[in-house]
BATIDO-453864 format. One record per residue (C-alpha): residue number from 1; chain; x, y, z. Coordinates in pm, 1 decimal. Layout:
<sites>
SITE  nr kette       xx       yy       zz
SITE NUM     A        X        Y        Z
...
</sites>
This chain:
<sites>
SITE  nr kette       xx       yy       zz
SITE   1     A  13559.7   9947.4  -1661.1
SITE   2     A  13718.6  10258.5  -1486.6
SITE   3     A  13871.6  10496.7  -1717.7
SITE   4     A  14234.8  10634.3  -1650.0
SITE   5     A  14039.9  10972.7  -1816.5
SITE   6     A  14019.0  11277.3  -1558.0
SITE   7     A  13618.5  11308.8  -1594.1
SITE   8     A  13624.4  11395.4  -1225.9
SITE   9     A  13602.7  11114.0   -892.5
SITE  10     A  13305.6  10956.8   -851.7
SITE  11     A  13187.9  10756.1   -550.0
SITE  12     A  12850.3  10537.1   -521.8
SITE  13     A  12676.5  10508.1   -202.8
SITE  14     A  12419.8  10277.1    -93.7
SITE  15     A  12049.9  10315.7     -4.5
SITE  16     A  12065.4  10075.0    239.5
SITE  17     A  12351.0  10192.1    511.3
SITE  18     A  12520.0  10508.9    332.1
SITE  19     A  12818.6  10264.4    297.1
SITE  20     A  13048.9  10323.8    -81.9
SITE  21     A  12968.1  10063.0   -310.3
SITE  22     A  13192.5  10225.4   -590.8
SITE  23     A  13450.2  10481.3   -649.3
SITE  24     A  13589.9  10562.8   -980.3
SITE  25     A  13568.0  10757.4  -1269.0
SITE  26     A  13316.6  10812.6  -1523.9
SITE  27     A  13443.9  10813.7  -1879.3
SITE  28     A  13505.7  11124.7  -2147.3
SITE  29     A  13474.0  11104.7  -2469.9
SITE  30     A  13799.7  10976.9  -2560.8
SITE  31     A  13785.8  10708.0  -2363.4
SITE  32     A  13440.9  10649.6  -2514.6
SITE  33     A  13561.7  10647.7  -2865.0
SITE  34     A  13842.7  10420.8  -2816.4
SITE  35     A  13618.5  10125.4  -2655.9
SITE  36     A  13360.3  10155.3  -2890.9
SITE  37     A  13671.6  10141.8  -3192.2
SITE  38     A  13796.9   9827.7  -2972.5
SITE  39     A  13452.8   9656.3  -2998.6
SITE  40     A  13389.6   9765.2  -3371.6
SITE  41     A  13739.4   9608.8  -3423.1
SITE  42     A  13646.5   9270.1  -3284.6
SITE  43     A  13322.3   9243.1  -3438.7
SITE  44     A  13475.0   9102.9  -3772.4
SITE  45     A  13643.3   8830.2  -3587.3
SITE  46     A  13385.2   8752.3  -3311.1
SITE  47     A  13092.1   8745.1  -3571.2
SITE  48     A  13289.5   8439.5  -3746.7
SITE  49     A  13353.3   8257.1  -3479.6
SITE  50     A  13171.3   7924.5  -3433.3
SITE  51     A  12812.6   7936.9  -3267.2
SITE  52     A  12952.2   7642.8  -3029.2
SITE  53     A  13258.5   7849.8  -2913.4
SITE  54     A  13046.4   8126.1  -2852.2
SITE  55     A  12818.2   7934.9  -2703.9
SITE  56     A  13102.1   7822.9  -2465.3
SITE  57     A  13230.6   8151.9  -2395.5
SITE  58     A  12830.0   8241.8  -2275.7
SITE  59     A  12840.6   7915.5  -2053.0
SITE  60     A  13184.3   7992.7  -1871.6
SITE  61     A  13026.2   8390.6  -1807.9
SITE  62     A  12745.7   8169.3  -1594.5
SITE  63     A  12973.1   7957.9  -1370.6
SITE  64     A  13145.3   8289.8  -1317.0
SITE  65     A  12776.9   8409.0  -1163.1
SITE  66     A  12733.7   8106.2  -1006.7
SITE  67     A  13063.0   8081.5   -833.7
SITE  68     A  13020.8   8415.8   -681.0
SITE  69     A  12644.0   8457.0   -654.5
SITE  70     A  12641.6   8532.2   -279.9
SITE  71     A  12898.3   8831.4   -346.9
SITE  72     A  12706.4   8942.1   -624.4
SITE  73     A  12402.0   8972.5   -460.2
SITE  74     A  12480.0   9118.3   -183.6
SITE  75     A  12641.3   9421.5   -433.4
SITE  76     A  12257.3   9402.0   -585.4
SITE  77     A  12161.1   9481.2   -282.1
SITE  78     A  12328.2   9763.9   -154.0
SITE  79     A  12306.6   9925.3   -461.9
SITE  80     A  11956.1   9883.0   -550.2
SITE  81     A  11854.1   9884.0   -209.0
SITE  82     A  11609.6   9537.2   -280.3
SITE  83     A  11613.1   9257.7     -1.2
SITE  84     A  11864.7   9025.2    -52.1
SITE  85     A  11652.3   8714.4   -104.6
SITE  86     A  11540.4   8884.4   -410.3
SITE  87     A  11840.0   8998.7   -542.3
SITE  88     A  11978.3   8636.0   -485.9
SITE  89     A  11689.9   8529.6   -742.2
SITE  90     A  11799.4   8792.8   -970.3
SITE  91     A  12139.8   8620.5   -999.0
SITE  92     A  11942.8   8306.6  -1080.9
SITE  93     A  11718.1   8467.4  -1354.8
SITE  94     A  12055.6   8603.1  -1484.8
SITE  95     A  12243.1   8253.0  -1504.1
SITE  96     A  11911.3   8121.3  -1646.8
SITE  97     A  11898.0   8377.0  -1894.5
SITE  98     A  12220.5   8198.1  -2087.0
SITE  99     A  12019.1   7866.9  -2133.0
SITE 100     A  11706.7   8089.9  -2277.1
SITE 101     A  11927.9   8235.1  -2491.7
SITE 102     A  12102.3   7977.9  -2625.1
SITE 103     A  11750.8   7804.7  -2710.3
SITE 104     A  11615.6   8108.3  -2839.0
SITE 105     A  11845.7   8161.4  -3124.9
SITE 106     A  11810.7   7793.0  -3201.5
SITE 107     A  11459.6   7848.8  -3246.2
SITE 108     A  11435.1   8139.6  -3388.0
SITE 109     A  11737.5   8235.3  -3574.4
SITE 110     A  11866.4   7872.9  -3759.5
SITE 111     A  11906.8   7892.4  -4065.9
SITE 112     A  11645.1   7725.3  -4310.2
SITE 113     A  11618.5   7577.7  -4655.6
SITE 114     A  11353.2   7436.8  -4891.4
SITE 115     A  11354.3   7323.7  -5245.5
SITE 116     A  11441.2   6991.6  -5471.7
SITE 117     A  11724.3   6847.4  -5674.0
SITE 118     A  12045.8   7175.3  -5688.4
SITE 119     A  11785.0   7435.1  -5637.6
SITE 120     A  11711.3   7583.0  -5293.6
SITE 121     A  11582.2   7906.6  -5118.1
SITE 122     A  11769.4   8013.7  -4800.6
SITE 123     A  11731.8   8212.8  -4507.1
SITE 124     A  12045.5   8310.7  -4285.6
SITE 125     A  12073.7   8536.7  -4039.0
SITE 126     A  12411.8   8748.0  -3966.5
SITE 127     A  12488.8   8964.9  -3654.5
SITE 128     A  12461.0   9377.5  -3688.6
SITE 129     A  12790.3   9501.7  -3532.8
SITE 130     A  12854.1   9709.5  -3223.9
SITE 131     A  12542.4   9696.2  -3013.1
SITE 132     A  12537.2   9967.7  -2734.5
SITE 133     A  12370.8   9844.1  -2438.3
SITE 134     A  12244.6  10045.1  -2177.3
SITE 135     A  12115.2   9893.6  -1873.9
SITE 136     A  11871.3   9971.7  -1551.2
SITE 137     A  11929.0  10014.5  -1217.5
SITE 138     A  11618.0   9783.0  -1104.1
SITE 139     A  11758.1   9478.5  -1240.8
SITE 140     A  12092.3   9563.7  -1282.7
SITE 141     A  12208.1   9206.7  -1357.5
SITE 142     A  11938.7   9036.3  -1520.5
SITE 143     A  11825.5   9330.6  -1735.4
SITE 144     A  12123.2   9428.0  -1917.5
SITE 145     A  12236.5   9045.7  -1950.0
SITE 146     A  11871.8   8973.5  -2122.7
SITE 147     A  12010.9   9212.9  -2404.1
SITE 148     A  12397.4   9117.1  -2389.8
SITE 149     A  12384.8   8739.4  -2406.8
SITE 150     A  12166.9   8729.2  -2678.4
SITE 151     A  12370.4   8999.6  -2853.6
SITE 152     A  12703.5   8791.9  -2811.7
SITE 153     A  12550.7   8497.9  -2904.2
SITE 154     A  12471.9   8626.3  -3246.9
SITE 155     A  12773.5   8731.6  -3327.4
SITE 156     A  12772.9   9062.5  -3213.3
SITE 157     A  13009.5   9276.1  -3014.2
SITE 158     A  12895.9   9528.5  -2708.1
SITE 159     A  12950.5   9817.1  -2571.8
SITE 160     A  12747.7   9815.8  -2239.3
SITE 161     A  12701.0  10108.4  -1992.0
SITE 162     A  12543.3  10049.8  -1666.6
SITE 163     A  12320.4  10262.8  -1469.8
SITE 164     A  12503.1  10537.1  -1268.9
SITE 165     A  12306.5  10391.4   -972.7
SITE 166     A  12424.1  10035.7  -1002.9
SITE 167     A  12777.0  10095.4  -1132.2
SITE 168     A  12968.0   9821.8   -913.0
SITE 169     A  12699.2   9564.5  -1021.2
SITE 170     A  12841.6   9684.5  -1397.7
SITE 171     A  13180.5   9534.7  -1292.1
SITE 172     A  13087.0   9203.1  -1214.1
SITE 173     A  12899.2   9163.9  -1566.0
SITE 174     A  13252.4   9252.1  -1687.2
SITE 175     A  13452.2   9068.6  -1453.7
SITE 176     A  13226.1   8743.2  -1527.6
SITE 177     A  13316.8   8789.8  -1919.1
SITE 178     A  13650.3   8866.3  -1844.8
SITE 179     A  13651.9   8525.4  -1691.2
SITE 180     A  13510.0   8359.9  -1964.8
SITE 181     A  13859.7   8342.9  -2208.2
SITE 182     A  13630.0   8548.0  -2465.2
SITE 183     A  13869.0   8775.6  -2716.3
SITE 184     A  13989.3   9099.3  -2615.6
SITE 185     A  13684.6   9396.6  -2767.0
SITE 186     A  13432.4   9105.8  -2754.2
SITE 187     A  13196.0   9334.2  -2452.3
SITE 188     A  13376.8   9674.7  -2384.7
SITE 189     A  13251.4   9823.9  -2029.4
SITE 190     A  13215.4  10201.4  -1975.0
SITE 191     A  13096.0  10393.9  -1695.1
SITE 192     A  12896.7  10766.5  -1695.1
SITE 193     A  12547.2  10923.5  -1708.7
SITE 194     A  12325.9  11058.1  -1962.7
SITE 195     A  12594.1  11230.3  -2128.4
SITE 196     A  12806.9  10886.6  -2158.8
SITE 197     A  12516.9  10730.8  -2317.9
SITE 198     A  12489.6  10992.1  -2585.0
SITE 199     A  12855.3  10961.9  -2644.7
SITE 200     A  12847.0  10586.9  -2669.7
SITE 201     A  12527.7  10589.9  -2898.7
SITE 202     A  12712.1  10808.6  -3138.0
SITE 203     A  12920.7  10649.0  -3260.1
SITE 204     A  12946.0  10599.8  -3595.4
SITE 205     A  13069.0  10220.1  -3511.6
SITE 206     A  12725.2  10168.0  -3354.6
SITE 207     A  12475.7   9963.7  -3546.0
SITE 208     A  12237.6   9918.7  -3254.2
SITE 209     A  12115.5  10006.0  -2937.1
SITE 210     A  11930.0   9807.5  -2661.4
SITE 211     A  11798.6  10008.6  -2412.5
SITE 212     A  11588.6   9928.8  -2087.3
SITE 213     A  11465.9  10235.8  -1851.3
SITE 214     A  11205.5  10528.9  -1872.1
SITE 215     A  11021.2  10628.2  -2179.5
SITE 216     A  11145.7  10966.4  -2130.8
SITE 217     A  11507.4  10816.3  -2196.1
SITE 218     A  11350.8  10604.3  -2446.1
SITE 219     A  11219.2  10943.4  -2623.0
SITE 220     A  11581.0  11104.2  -2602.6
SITE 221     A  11728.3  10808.0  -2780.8
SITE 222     A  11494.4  10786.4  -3067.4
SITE 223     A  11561.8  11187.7  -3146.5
SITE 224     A  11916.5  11097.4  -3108.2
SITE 225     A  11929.1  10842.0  -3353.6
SITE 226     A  11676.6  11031.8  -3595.9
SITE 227     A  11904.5  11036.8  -3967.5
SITE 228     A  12032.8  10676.8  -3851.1
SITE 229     A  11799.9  10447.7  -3978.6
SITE 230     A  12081.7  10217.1  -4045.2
SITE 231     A  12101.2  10212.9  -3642.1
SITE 232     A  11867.1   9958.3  -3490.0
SITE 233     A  11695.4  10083.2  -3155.2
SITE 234     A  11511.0   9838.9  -2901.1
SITE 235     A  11326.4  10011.8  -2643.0
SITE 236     A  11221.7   9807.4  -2345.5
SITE 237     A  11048.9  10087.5  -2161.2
SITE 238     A  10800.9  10129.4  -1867.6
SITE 239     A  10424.3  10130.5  -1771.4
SITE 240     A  10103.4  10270.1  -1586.4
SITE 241     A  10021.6   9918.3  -1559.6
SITE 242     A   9601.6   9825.2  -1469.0
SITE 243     A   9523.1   9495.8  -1239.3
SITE 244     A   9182.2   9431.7  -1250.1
SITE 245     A   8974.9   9229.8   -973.7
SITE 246     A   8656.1   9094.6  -1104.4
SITE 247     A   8477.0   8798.7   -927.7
SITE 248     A   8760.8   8589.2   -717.2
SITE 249     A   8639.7   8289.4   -485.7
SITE 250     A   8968.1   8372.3   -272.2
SITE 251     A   9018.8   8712.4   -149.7
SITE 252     A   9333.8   8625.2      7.0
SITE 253     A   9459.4   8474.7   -289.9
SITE 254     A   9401.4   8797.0   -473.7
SITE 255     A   9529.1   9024.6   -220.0
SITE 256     A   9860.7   8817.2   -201.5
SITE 257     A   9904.6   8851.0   -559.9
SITE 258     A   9798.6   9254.9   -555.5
SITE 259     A  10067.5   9344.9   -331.8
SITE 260     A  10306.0   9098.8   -524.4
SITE 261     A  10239.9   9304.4   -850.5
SITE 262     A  10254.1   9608.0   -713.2
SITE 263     A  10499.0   9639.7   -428.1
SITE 264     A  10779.2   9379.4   -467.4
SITE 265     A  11104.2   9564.9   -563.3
SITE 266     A  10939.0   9855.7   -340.3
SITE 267     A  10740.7   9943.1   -647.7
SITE 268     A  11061.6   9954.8   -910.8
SITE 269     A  10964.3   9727.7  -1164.5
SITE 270     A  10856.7   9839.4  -1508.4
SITE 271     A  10572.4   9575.1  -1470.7
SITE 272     A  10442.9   9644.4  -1124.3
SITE 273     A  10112.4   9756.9  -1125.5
SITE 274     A  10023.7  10080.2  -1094.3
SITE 275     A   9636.2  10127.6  -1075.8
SITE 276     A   9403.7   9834.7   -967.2
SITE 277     A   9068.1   9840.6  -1074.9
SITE 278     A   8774.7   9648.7   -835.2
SITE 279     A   8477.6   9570.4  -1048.6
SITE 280     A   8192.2   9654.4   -854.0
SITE 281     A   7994.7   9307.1   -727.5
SITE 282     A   7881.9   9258.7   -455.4
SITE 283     A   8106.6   8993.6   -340.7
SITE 284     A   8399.8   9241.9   -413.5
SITE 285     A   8226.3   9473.6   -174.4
SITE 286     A   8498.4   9592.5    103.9
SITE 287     A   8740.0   9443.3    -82.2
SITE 288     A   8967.7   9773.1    -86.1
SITE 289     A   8955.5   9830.3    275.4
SITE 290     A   9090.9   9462.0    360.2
SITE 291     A   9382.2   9521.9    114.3
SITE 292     A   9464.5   9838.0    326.5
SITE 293     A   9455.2   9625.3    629.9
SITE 294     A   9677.0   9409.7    453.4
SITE 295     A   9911.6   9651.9    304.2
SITE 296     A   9984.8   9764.2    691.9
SITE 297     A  10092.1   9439.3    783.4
SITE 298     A  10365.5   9408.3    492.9
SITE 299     A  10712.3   9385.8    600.7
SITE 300     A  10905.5   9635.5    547.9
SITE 301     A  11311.3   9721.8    659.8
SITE 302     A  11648.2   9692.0    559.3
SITE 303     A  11715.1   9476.2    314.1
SITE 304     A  12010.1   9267.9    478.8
SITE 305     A  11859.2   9182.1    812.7
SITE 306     A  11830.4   8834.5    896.9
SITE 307     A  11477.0   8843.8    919.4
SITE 308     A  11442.5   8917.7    532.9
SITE 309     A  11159.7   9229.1    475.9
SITE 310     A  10916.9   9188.7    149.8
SITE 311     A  11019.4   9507.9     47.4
SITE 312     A  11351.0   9716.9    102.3
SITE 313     A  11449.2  10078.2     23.6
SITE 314     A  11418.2  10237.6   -279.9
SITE 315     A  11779.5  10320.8   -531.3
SITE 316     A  11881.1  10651.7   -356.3
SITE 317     A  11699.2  10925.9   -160.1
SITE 318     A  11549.2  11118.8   -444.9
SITE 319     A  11346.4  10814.1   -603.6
SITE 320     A  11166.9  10770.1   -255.9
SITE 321     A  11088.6  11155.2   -259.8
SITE 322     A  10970.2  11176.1   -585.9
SITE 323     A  10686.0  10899.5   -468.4
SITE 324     A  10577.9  11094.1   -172.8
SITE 325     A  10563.1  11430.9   -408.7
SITE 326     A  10348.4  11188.0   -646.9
SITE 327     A  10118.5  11092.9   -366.5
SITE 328     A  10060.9  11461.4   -256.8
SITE 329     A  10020.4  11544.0   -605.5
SITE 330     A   9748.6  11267.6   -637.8
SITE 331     A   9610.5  11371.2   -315.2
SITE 332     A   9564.1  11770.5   -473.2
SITE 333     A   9388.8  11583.9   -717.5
SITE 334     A   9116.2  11472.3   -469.9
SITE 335     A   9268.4  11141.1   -408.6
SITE 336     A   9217.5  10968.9    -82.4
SITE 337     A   9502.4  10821.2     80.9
SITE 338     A   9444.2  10447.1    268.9
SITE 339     A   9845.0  10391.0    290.5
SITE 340     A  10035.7  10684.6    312.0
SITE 341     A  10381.0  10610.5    142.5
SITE 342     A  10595.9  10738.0    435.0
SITE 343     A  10962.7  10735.3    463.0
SITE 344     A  11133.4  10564.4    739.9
SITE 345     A  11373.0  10733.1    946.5
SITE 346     A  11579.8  10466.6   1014.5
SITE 347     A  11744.0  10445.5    594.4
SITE 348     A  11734.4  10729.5    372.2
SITE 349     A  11502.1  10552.6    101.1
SITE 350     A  11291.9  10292.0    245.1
SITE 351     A  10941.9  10383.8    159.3
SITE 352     A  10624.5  10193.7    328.8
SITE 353     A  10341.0  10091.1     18.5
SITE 354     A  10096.8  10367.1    -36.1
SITE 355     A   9761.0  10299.8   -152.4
SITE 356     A   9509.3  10587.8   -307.6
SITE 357     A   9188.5  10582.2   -408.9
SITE 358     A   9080.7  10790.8   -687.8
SITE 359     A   8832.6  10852.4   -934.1
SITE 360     A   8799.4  10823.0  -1333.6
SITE 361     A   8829.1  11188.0  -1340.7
SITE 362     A   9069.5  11281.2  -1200.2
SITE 363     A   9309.8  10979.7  -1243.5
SITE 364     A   9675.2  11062.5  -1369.4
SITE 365     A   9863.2  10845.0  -1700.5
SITE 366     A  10249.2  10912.7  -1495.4
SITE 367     A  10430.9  10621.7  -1432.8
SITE 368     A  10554.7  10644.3  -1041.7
SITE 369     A  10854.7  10393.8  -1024.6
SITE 370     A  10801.4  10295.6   -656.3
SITE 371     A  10567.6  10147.8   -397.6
SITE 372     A  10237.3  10359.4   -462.8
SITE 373     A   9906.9  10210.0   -595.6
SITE 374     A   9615.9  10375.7   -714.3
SITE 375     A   9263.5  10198.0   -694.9
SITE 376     A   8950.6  10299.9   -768.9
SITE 377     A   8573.1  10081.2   -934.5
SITE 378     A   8438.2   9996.5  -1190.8
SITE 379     A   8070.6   9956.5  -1304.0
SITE 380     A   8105.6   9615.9  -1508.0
SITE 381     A   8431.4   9459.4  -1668.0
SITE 382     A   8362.9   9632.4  -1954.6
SITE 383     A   8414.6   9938.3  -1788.0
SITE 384     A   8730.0   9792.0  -1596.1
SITE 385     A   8875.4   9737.7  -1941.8
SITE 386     A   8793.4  10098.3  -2063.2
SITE 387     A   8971.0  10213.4  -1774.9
SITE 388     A   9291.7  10010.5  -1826.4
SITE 389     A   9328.5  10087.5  -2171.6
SITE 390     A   9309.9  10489.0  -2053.3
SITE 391     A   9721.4  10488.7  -2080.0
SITE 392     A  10001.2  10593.6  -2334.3
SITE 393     A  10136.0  10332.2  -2173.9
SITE 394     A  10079.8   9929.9  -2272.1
SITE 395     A  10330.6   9705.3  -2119.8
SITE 396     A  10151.3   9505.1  -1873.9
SITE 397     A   9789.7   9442.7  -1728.7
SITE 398     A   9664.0   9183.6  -1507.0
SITE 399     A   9327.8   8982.8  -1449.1
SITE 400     A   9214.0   8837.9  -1114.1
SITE 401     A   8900.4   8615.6  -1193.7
SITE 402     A   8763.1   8237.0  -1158.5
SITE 403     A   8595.3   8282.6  -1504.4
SITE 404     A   8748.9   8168.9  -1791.0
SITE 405     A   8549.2   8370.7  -1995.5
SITE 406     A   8604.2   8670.2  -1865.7
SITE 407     A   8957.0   8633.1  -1931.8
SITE 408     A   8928.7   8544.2  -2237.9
SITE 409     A   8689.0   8922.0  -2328.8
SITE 410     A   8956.8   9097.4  -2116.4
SITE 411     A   9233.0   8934.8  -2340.6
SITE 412     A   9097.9   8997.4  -2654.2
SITE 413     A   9045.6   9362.5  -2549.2
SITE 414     A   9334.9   9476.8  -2277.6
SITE 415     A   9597.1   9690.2  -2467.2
SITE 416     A   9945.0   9539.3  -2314.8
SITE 417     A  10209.2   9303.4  -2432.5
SITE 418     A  10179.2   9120.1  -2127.0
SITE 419     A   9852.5   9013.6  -2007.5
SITE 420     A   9869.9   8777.1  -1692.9
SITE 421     A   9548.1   8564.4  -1596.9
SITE 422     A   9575.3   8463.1  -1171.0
SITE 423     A   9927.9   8583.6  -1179.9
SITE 424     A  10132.9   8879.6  -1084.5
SITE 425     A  10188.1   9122.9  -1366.8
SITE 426     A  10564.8   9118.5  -1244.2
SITE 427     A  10548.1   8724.4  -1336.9
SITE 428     A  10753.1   8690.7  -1640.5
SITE 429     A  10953.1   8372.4  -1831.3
SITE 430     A  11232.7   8347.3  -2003.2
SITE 431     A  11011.1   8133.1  -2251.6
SITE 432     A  10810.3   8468.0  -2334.7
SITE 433     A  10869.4   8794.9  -2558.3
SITE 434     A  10884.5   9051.9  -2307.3
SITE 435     A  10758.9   9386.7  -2401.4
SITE 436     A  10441.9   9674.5  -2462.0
SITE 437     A  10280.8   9898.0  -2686.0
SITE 438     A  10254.4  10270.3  -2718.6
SITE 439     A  10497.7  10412.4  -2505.2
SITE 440     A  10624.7  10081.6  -2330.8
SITE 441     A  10834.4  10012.1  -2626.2
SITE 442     A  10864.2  10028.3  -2986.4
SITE 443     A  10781.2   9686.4  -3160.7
SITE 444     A  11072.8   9517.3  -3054.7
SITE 445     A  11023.8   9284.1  -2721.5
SITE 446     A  11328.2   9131.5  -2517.0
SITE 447     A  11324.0   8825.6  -2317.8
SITE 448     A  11306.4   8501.8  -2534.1
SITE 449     A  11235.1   8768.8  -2858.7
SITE 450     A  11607.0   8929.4  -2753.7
SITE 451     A  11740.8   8679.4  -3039.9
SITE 452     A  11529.3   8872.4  -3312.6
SITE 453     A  11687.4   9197.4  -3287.2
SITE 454     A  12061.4   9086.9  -3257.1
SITE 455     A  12082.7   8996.4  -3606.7
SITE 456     A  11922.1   9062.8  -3964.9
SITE 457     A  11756.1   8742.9  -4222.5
SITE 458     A  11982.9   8726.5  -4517.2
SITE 459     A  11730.2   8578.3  -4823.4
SITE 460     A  11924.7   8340.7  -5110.5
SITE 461     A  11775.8   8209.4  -5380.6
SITE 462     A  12034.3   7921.0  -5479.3
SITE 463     A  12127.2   7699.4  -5810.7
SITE 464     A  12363.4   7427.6  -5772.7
SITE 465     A  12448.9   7484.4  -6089.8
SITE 466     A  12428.5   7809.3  -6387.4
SITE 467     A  12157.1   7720.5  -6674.7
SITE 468     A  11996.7   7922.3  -6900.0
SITE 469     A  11569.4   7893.1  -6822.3
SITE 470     A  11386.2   7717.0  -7092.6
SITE 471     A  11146.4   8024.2  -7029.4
SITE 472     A  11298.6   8334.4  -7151.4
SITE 473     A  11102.0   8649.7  -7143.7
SITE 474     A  11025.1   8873.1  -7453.3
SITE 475     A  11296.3   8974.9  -7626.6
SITE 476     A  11574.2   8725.5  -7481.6
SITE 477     A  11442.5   8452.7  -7704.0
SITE 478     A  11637.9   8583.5  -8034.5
SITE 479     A  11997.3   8631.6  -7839.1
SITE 480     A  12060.9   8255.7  -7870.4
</sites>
């Protein structure tokens, strides 16, 4: 994906040991142009081709992860800075991800008929075009394949950008379609910033673009693409996510699966939660304070030691500060801290999990992409719920209780696209729609829903044969 443009060296160094992961160059405009003209071009030829060749093409790109999964996750790692048992299972999610797929647009995108004797309605679906995707440095495999495969599969051709964080994992999503014997144009690769992205999304060969990252990137794409309503947009944005505790037999249980949802991936998942809510019973009494006893004891370290931490570093040296600015902010907010988020001195970006209590008042709707939780009680679930829905925010929210019907009130009214009961709001299948409301997204969820936004329903009415109708309307009944 390195340009032979002069848009200025660029090298890539880990969070983990300071080590390069990538040198390069990141593209101009020229360069830009030329890939997305070489994916445009292909899209005519790629969008006829067979579902079952494509298909193959899709399979061959997942023995290529396979084959090299240790390699690949070990790049995961040092880029992202997350331990390397996780990023191992992020190379599985992103082989999985081709089966899903390839289900998905069986299920929701084959084409269907109904009628009787040489009459017949229709519904097709056809691919868009050039799809720009633009993918996240959390999930720097799994996340921009969730968009591409499906894509491909339908027929369309990509342009994909990686994060600037996670640029060498970009290579080996190109290197595994290289490998696949695909066409030449079929998924162009380009590497850059904020300013590549706007290139690449203006295109005029671009008929859609998948992105997944921060709402305030989100926000800068929709303006951008304001006039294009030709241009599809899918936003797959991020979330001030509630977890709320209500009565739980198992208080280990639930403080396993609180520090699951909120602190694996050091905090950097768009569905780890971000403010638990205690519901004030008294069997939930000192509940908080043992999940700050707990939250000392987590693991924490590099990421590539052979005794494998829970949590890693953080994706570069600014992320981690920018959580220990939002604890102090937090904190000026009369916030009191149980966990102080510290940095380590032995890595640049390895943060410990913060916890801070706070109150209704004086709570603050900001996403903080690392491992910081807020907590704070609630009078009654009903108040819980009023609580979580205080967000801009709806992607995920989260339940802990042993009564069904308390699930049940909190599901019917929880403001999210992804409501977990018992489980980790980070838990996620590739059966599922993923994606929010408000500013989490804009209507159009990935995961298993990826296939509904990679192409368009084409409606036919069809006749077998041309007749004239027995029932002509006023004034046609004198022509004959």
């Amino acid at each position: 994906m390195q340009s032979s443009a002069n848009f200025g060296g660029r090298t890539q160094r880990s969070p983990v040991d300071d080590s390069i992961t990538w040198a390069g160059e990141w593209d101009d405009s020229q360069t830009i142009a030329s890939a997305a003209e070489r994916a445009s071009s292909a899209f005519e030829t790629w969008s006829r081709t067979p579902l079952e060749t494509r298909i193959g093409f899709a399979k061959n790109y997942a023995s290529y992860l396979q084959a090299n999964r240790q390699a690949i996750a070990r790049t995961i790692t040092l880029e992202s800075g997350k331990p390397l048992w996780e990023s191992d299972l992020e190379v599985q999610s992103a082989i999985a991800k081709v089966d899903n797929a390839m289900d998905a647009i069986g299920k929701r995108r084959w084409t269907t008929s109904e009628g009787a004797g040489t009459s017949f309605s229709a519904i097709r679906y056809k691919p868009l075009g050039m799809m720009v995707v633009l993918g996240p440095y959390n999930l720097p495999l799994h996340l921009p394949g969730a968009h591409i495969i499906p894509a491909l599969l339908a027929g369309n051709t990509v342009l994909f950008k990686p994060s600037e964080k996670t640029p060498a994992v970009g290579d080996w999503i190109m290197n595994a379609w290289r490998s696949t014997g695909a066409p030449t144009g079929v998924l162009e690769g380009i590497h850059g910033a904020v300013e590549q992205a706007k290139w690449a999304v203006g295109s005029p060969a671009t008929a859609g673009v998948l992105f997944t990252g921060s709402y305030a990137a989100g926000k800068q794409l929709h303006l951008q693409l304001a006039g294009r309503p030709e241009c599809l947009l899918a936003l797959e944005m991020g979330g001030n996510n509630p977890l709320v505790v209500d009565r739980v037999k198992s208080r280990q249980a639930a403080i396993v699966n609180i520090i699951q949802s909120a602190f694996i991936t050091s905090g950097q998942r768009c569905t780890c939660a971000r403010r638990l809510i205690v519901v004030n019973h008294p069997e939930n009494a000192g509940f908080i304070e043992e999940l700050s006893r707990s939250i000392q004891r987590i693991q924490v370290g590099n990421p590539l030691s052979d005794k494998q931490p829970f949590m890693g570093s953080l994706v570069s040296k600014s992320a981690a500060e920018s959580i220990l600015a939002a604890q102090a902010e937090l904190r000026s907010h009369q916030a009191v801290v149980l966990n102080e988020a510290t940095l380590q001195d032995a890595s640049r970006a390895v943060v410990t999990p913060g916890l801070v209590l706070v109150n209704e008042a004086h709570a603050i709707d900001e996403e903080h992409f690392g491992p910081l939780l807020t907590a704070m009680v609630a009078d009654d679930l009903d108040h819980a719920i009023a609580i979580a829905n205080q967000t801009k925010y709806g992607l995920a929210a989260g339940l802990l209780t042993d009564d069904p019907s308390s699930y049940h009130h909190f599901l019917n009214h929880i403001r999210a696209g992804i409501v977990n009961w018992n489980s980790p709001t980070t838990g996620a299948s590739g059966k599922l729609p993923f994606g929010g409301t408000g500013a989490s997204g804009n209507h159009r969820p990935s995961g298993y829903f990826a296939a509904d936004y990679c192409s368009y329903p084409v409606a036919s009415i069809e006749n077998h044969a041309l007749s004239t109708t027995s029932n002509l309307p006023p004034g046609l009944q004198e022509i004959f």
